[in-house]
ChimeraX commands (.cxc) that place a marker at each C-alpha (Angstrom):
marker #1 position 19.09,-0.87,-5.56 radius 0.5
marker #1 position 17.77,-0.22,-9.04 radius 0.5
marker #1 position 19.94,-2.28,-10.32 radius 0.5
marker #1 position 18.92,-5.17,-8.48 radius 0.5
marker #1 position 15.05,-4.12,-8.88 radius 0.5
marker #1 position 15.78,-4.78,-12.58 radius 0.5
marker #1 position 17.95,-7.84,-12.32 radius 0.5
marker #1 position 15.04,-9.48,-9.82 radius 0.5
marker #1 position 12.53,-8.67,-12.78 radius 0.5
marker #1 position 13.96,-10.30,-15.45 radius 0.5
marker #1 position 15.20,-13.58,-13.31 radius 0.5
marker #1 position 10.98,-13.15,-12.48 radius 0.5
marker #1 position 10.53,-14.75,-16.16 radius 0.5
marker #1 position 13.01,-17.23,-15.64 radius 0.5
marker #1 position 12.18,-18.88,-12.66 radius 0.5
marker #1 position 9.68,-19.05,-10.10 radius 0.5
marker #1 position 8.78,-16.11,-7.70 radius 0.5
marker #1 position 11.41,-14.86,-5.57 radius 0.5
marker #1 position 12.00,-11.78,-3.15 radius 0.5
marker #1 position 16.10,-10.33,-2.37 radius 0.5
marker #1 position 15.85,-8.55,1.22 radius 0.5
marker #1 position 17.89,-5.16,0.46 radius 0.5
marker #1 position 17.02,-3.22,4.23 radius 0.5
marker #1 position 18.24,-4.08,6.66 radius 0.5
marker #1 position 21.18,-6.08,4.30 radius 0.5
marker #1 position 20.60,-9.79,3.95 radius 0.5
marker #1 position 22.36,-12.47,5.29 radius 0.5
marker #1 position 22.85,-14.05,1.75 radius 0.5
marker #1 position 21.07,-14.98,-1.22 radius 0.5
marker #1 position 20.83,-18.63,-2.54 radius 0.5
marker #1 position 17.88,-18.52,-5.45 radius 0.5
marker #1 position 17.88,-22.35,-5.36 radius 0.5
marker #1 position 17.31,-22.80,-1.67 radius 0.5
marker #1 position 15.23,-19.70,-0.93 radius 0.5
marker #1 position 12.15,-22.16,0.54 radius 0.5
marker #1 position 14.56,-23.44,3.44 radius 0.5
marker #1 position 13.32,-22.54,6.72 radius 0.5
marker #1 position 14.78,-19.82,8.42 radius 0.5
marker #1 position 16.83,-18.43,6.24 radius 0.5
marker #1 position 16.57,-19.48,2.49 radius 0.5
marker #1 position 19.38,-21.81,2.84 radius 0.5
marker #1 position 22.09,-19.33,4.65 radius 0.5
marker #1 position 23.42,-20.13,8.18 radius 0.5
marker #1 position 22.12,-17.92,10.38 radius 0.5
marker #1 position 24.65,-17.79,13.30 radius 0.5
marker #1 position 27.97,-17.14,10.95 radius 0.5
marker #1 position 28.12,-13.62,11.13 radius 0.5
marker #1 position 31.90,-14.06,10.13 radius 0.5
marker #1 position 32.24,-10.62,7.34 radius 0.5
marker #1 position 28.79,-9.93,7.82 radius 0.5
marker #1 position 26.74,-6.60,8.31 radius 0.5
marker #1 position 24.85,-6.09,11.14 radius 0.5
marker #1 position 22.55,-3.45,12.30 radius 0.5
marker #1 position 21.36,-1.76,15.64 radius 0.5
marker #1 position 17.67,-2.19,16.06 radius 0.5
marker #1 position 16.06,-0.51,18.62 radius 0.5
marker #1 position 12.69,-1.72,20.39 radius 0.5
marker #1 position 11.34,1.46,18.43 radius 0.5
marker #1 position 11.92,-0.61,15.00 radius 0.5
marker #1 position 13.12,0.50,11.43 radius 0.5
marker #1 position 12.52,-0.21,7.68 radius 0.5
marker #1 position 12.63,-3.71,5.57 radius 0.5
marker #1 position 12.73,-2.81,2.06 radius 0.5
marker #1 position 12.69,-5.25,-0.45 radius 0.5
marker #1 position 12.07,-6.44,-4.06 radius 0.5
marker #1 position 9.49,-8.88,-4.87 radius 0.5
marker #1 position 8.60,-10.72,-7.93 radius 0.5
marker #1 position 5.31,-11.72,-6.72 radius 0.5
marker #1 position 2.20,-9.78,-6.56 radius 0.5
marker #1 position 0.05,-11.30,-4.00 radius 0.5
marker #1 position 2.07,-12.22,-0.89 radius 0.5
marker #1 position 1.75,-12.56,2.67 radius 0.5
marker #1 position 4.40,-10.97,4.91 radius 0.5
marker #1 position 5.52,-12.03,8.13 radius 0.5
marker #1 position 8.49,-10.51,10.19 radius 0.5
marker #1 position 10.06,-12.45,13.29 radius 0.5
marker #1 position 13.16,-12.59,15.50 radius 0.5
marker #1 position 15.54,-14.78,17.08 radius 0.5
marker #1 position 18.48,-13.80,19.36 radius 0.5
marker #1 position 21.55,-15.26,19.32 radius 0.5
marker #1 position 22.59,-18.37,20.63 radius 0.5
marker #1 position 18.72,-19.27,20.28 radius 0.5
marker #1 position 17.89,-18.28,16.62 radius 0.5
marker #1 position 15.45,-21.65,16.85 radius 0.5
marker #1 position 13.39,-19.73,18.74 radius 0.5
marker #1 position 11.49,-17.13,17.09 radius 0.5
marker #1 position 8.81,-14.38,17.69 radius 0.5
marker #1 position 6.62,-12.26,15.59 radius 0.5
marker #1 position 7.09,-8.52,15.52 radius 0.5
marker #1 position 4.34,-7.34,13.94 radius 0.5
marker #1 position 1.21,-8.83,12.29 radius 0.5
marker #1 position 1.00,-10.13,8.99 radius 0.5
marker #1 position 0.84,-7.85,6.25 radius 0.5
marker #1 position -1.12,-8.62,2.92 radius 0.5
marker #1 position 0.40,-7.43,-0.20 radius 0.5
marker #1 position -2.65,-7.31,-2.80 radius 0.5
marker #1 position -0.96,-5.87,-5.66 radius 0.5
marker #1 position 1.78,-5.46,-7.27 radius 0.5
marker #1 position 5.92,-6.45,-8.72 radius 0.5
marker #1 position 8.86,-4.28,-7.76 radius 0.5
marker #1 position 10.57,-2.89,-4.79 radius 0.5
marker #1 position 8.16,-2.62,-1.23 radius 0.5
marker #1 position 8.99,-0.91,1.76 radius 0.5
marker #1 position 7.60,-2.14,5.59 radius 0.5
marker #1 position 8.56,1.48,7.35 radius 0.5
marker #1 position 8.47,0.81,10.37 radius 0.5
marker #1 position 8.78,-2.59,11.82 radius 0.5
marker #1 position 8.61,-2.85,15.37 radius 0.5
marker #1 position 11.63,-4.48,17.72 radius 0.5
marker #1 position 11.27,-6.95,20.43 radius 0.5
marker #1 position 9.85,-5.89,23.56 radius 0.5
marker #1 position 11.45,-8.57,25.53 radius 0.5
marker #1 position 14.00,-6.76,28.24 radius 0.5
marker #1 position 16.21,-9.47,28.01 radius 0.5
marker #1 position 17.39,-9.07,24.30 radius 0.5
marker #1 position 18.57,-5.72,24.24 radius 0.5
marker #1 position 22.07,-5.35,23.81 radius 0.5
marker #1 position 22.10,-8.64,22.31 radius 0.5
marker #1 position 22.68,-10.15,18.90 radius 0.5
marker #1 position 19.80,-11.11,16.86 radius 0.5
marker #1 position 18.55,-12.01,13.17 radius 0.5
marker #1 position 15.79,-10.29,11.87 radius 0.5
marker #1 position 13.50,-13.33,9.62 radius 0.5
marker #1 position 11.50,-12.02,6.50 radius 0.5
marker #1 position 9.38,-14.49,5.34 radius 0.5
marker #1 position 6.95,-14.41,1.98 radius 0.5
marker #1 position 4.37,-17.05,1.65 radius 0.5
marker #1 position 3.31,-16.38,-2.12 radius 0.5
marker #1 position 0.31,-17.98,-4.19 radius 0.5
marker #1 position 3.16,-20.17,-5.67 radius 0.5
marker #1 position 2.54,-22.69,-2.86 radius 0.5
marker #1 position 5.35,-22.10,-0.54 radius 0.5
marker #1 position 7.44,-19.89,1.53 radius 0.5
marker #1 position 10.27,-18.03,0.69 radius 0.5
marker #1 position 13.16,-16.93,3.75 radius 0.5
marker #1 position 16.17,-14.64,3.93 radius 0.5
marker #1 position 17.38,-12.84,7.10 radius 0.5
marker #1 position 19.53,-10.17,8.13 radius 0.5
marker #1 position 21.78,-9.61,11.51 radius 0.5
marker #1 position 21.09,-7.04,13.86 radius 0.5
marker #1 position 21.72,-5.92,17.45 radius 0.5
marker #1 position 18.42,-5.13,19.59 radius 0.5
marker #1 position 18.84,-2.29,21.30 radius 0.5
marker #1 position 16.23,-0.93,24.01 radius 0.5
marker #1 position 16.53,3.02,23.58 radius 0.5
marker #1 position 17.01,5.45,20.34 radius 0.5
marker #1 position 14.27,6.37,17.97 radius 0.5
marker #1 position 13.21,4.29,15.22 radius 0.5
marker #1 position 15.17,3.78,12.00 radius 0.5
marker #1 position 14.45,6.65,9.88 radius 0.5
marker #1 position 13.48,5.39,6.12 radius 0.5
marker #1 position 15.83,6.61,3.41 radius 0.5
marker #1 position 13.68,7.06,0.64 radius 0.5
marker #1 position 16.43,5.79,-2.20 radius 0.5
marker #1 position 16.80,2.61,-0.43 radius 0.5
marker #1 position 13.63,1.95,1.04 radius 0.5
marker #1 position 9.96,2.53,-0.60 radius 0.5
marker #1 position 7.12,1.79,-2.66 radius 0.5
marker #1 position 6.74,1.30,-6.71 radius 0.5
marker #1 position 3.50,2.57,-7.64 radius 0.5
marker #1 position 1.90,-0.50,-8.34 radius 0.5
marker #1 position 2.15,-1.81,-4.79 radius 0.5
marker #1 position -1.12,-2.34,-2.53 radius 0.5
marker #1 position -0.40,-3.42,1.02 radius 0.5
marker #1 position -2.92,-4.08,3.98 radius 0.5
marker #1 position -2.64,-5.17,7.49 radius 0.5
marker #1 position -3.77,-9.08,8.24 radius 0.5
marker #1 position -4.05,-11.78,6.55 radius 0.5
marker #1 position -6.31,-11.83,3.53 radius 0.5
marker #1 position -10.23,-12.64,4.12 radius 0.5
marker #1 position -10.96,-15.93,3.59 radius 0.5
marker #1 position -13.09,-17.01,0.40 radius 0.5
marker #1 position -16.54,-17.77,0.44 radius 0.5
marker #1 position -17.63,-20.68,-1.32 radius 0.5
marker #1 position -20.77,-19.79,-3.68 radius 0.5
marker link #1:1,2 radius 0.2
marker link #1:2,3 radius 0.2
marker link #1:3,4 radius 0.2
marker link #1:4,5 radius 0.2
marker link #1:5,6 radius 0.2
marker link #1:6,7 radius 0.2
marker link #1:7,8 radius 0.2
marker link #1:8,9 radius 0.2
marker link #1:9,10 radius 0.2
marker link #1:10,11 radius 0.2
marker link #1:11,12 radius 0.2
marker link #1:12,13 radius 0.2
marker link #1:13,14 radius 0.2
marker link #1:14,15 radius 0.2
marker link #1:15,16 radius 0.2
marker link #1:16,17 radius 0.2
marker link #1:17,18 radius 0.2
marker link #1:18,19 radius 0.2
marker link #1:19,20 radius 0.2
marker link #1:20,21 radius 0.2
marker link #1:21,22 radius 0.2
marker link #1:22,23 radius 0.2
marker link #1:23,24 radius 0.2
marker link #1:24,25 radius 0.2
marker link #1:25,26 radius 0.2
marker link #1:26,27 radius 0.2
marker link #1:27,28 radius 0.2
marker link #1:28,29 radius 0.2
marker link #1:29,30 radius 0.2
marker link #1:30,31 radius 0.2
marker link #1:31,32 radius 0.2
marker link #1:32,33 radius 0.2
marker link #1:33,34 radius 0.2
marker link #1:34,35 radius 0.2
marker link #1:35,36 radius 0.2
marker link #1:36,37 radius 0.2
marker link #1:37,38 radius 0.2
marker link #1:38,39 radius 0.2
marker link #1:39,40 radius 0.2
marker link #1:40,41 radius 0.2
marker link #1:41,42 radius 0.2
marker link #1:42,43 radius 0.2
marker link #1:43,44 radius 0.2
marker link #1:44,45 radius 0.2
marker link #1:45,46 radius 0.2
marker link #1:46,47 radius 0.2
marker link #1:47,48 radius 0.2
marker link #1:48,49 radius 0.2
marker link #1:49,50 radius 0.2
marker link #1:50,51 radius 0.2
marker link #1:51,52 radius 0.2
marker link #1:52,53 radius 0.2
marker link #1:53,54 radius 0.2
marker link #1:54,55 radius 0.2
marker link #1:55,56 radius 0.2
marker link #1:56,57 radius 0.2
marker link #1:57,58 radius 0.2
marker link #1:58,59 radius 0.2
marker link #1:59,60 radius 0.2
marker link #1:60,61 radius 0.2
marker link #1:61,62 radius 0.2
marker link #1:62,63 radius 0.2
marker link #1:63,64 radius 0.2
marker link #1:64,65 radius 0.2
marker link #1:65,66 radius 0.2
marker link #1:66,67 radius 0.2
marker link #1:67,68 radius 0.2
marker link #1:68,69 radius 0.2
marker link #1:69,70 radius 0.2
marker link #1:70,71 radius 0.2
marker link #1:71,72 radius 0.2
marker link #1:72,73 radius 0.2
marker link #1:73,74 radius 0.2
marker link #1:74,75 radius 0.2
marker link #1:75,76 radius 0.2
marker link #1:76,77 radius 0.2
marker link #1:77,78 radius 0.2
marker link #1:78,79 radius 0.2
marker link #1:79,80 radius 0.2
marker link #1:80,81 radius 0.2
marker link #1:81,82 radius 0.2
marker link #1:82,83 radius 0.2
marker link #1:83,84 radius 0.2
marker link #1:84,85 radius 0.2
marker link #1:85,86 radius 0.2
marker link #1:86,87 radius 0.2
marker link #1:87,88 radius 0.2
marker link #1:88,89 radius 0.2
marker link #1:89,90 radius 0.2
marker link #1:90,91 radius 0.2
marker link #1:91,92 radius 0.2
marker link #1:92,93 radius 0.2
marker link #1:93,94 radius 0.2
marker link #1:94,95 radius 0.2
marker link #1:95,96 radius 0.2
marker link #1:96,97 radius 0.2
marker link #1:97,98 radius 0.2
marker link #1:98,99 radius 0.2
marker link #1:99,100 radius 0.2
marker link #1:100,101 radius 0.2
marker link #1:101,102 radius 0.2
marker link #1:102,103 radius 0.2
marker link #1:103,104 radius 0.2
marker link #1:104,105 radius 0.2
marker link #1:105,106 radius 0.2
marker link #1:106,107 radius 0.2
marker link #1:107,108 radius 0.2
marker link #1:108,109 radius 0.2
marker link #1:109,110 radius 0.2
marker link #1:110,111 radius 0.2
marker link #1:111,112 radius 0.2
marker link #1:112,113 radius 0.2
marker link #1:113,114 radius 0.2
marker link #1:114,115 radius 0.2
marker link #1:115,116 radius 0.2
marker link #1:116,117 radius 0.2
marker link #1:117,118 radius 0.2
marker link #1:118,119 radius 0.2
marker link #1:119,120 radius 0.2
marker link #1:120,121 radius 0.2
marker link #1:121,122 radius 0.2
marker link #1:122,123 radius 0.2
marker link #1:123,124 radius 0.2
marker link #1:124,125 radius 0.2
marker link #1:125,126 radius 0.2
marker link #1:126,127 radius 0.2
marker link #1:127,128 radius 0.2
marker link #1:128,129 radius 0.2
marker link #1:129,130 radius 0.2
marker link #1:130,131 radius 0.2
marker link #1:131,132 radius 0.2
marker link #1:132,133 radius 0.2
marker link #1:133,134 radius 0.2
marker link #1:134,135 radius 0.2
marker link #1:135,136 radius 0.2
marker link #1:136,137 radius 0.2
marker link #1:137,138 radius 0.2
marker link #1:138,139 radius 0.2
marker link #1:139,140 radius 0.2
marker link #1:140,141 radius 0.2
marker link #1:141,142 radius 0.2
marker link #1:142,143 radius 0.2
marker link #1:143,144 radius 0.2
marker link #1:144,145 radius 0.2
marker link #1:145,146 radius 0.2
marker link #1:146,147 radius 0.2
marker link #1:147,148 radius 0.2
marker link #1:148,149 radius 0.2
marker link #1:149,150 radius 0.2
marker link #1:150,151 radius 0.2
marker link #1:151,152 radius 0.2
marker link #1:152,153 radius 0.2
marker link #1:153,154 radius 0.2
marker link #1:154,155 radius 0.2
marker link #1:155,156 radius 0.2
marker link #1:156,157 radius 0.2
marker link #1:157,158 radius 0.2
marker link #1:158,159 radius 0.2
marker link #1:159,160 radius 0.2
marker link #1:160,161 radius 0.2
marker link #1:161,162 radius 0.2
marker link #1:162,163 radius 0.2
marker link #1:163,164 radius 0.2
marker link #1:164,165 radius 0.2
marker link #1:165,166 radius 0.2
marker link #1:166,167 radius 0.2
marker link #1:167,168 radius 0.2
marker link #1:168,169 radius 0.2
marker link #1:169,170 radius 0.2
marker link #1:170,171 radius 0.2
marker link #1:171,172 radius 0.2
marker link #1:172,173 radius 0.2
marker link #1:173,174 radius 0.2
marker link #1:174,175 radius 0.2
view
């Protein structure tokens, strides 16, 4: 993960801002089609070699590098054959501060009945000062029992620098 902490850095100066999705694994990567709706430019229903994930209605981790230091987070789900339709699993989350690796502990599942058991796709999306949004995804499996997804602290946490709060940021006032 360090490694690609450090390789996301230095692209940082290269191009614009960018995030890779490390936890749960992403779907794929495509730098030049990372503002394509849902999922940075990757198809999101060929799972053909891909990792996927059990995650329980309890939730688990997204971990992630970022390149940006003022972001908005948003987290939402599809299940599979409908990953057109999707639903937020937790509020937004405002990330004030900060460049480097940033870890959501514990993002909640679906509550809907009807997915568990099921195959899904987990959506990350950032929507960054640079003016647009930025997608990857990762597969999963919703599952209704088991405990949350314990973080592993090597794979998923916070650099120092990194100031997160829940919502969306308060709008400006105009003086």
């Amino acid at each position: 993960m360090q490694l690609k902490s450090l390789l996301l850095l230095g692209l940082a100066s290269l191009t614009s801002t960018h995030f890779i999705l490390e936890v749960p694994t992403s779907i794929g990567f495509d730098d030049d089609n990372l503002g394509l709706a849902p999922c940075g430019g990757i198809n999101q229903n060929n799972r053909t070699g891909a990792e996927q994930i059990d995650w329980p209605k309890k939730g688990g981790p997204i971990g992630l590098v970022t390149t940006h230091n003022h972001a908005i987070w948003e987290f939402r789900a599809a299940v599979v054959p409908f990953t057109n339709r999707w639903v937020n699993l937790s509020p937004n989350i405002t990330q004030t501060a900060g460049v480097g690796s940033v870890c959501f502990s514990n993002v909640p599942g679906p509550q809907n009945p009807l997915w568990y058991g099921r195959k899904g796709v987990i959506q990350v999306i950032q929507h960054g000062g640079h003016g647009g949004s930025l997608y990857q995804c990762a597969f999963v499996k919703f599952k209704a029992f088991g405990p949350a997804i314990t973080v592993n602290p090597e794979t998923c946490f916070n650099d120092t620098s990194i100031a997160l709060q829940w919502g969306n940021p308060p709008p400006e006032h105009e003086h």
